[in-house]
C-alpha positions in Angstrom: 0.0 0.0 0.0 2.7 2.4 1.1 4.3 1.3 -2.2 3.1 4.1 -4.8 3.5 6.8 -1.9 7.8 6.0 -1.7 7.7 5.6 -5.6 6.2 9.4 -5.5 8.8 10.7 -3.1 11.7 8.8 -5.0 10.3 10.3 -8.1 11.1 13.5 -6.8 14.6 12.8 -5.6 15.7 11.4 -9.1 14.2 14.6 -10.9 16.5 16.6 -8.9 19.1 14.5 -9.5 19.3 14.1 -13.3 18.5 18.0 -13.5 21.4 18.7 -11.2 23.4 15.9 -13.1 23.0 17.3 -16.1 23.3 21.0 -15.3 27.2 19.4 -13.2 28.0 18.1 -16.3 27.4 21.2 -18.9 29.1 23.4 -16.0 32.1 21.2 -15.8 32.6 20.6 -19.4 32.8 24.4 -20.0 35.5 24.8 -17.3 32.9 26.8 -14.8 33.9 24.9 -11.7 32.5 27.1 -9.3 28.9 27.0 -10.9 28.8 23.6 -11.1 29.7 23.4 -7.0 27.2 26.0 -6.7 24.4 23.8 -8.8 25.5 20.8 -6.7 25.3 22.2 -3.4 21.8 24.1 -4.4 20.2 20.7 -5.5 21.4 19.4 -1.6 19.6 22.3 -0.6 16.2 21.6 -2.2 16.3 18.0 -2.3 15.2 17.4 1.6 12.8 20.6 2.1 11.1 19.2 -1.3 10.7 15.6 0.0 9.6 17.1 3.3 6.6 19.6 1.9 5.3 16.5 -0.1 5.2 14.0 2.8 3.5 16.5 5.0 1.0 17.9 2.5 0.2 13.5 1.9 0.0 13.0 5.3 -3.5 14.5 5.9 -4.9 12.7 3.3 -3.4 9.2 3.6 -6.6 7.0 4.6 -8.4 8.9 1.4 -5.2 8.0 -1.0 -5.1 4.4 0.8 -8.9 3.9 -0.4 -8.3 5.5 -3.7 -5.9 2.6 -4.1 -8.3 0.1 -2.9 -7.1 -1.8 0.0 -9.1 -5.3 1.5 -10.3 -4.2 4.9 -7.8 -6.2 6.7 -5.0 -4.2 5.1 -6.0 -0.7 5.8 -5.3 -0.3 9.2 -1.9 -2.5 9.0 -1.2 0.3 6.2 -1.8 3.2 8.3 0.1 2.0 11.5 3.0 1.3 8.7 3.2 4.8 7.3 
């Protein structure tokens, strides 16, 4: 259940990573040292902050997006004493 919920979060982490990856790799390849460290350390930044805004604007609504993805009744409060 909590599967789709990680898989959102992760999502986000790896979109900041390939942007920052690829904005490293154009600064490095030009020589601009300083503005890829600059990229790198801004992407550190924003990574956790990001992750932490999503979880807490999902946590509110995590019994409505646990039904949305159709749980048995057995499973729904094992899911909710998971998250």
């Amino acid at each position: 259940m909590t599967l789709p919920i990680v898989l959102l979060l992760a999502a986000v982490g790896e979109g900041i990573g390939v942007g920052t990856a690829s904005f490293i790799s154009r600064h490095l390849s030009a020589g601009e040292y300083l503005e890829a460290s600059r990229g790198a350390s801004t992407a550190l930044a924003l990574a956790a902050p990001i992750d932490l805004v999503v979880t807490a604007a999902l946590l509110p609504s995590l019994r409505g997006i646990f039904a949305t993805l159709g749980p048995t009744p057995t499973i729904t409060p094992v899911a909710l004493d998971y998250q």
